[in-house]
N, C-alpha and C positions, 0 to 999 in steps of 0.2 A: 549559476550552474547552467552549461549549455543544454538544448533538448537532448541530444543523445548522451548525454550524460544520466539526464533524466531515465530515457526512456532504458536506460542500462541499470540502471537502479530499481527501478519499479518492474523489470523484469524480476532481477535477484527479487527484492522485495515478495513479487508476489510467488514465487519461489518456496519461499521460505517461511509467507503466511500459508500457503499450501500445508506444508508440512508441518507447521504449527495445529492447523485447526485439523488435519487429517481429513480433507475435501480435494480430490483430485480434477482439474478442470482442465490440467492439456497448457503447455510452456504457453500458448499465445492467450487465452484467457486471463490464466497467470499474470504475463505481461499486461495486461489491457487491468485488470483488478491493481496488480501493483503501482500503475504509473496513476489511477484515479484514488488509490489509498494513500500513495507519495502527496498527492495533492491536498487532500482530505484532511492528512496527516498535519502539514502545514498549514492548512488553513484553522483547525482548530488550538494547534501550538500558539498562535497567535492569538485567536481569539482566548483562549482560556488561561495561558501563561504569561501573556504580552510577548511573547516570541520574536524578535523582529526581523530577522531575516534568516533562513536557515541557509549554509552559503557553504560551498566545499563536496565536492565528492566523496572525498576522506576524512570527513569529519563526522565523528560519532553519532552524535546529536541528530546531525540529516538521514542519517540509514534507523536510526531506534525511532522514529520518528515516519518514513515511510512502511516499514515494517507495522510498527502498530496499525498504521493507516489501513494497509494493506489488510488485516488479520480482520481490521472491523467489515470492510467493503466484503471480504471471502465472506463474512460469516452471516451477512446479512444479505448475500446473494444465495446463499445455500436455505436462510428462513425463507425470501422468497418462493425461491423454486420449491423448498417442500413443500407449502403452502398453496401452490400450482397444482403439484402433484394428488396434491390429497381429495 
């Protein structure tokens, strides 16, 4: 999949872990969580299911897969930061 395919995904993606975990951080953070959660996501599809290539813009698998990614990155930038804050 080419980078801007990526980086169009991992926007949606972090999009939509936004609204999953209910953490509002602004479409380019978003963007920036999603395409490092796309990655994340991938990398441990692999490591944990034997994954071997996640391949396709339109294919299921690659967006359930950045998504989750996406939801873990928000959620453990938000434990950070509150843990900042405190």
């Amino acid at each position: 999949m080419g980078i801007i395919a990526w980086i169009i995904l991992g926007l949606i993606a972090g999009l939509i872990a936004e609204q999953l975990t209910g953490r509002h951080t602004g479409w380019v953070l978003a963007a920036v969580f999603g395409i490092v959660g796309a990655l994340l996501g991938g990398f441990l599809a692999k490591a944990l299911f034997g994954v071997q290539s996640l391949n396709g813009f339109f294919n299921l698998s690659t967006w359930i897969t950045a998504i989750i990614g996406a939801v873990i990155v928000v959620l453990l930038v938000g434990l950070v930061t509150r843990n900042r804050r405190a």
